[in-house]
N, C-alpha and C positions, 0 to 999 in steps of 0.2 A: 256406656256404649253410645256411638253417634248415629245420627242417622247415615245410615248409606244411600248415596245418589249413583253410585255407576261401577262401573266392574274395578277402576281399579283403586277405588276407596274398598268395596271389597276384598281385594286381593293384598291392599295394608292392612283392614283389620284381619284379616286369616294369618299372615304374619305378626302381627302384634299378639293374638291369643295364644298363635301353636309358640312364640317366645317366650311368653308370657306361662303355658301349659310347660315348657320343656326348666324353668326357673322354681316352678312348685316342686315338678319332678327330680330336682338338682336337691331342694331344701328337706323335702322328704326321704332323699337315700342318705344326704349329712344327720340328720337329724334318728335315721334306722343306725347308722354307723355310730352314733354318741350311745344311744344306749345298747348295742351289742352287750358291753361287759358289764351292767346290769342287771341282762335278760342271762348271760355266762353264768354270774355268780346267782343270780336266784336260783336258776335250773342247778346249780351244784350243792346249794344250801336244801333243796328240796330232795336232792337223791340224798344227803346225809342225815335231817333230822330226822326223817320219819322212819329209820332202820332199827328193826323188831332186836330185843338184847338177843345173847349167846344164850341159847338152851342152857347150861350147865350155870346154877349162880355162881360156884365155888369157880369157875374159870374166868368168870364175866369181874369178879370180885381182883382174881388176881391179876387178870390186866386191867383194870384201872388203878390198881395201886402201883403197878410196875409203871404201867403211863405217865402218872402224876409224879412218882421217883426220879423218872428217867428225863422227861421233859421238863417240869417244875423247878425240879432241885438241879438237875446237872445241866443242863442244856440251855435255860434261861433265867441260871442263878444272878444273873445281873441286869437284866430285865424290869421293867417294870411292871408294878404288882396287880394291875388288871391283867397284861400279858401270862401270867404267872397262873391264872384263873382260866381266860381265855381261850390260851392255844392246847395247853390239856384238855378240854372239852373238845375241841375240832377233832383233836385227833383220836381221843377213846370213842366218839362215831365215826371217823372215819376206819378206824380198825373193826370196832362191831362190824360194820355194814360193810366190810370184807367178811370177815369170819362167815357170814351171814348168809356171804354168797358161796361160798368153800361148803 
């Protein structure tokens, strides 16, 4: 900051700051915009792990064997074998945590 001598060195630092405030404010809404899908997928990993099983084990048992069948074997039989591990897991809680709400 300079010293200021008179109104209109004033009236340039008041425009140099509110430019200078309005360029934070530009880097702060790119930077809120970068991690939107982030803050998306956290908030959607937290509604699915922590979804309590299916009351019934003998039901909770048969859908994740039918899960693991259907998705594993038919669906990403050519897949690669983390995926194969993976996306059966996403989706036997994402099915719990339906049931869960039903």
């Amino acid at each position: 900051m300079n010293q200021i001598d008179n109104l209109k060195e004033l009236r340039q630092e008041r425009r140099r700051l509110k430019q200078k405030l309005r360029y934070h404010q530009h880097e702060i809404k790119v930077l809120a915009d970068e991690l939107n899908p982030v803050k998306q997928i956290s908030e959607t990993v937290s509604h699915i792990l922590p979804a309590s099983p299916v009351k019934n084990n003998a039901v909770r048992q048969g859908i994740a064997v039918g899960i693991d069948w259907v998705v594993g074997k038919v669906l990403l039989r050519k897949a690669p074998f983390i995926l194969k591990i993976g996306v059966p897991f996403v989706v036997r809680r994402l099915v719990s945590a339906y049931m869960n709400k039903r």
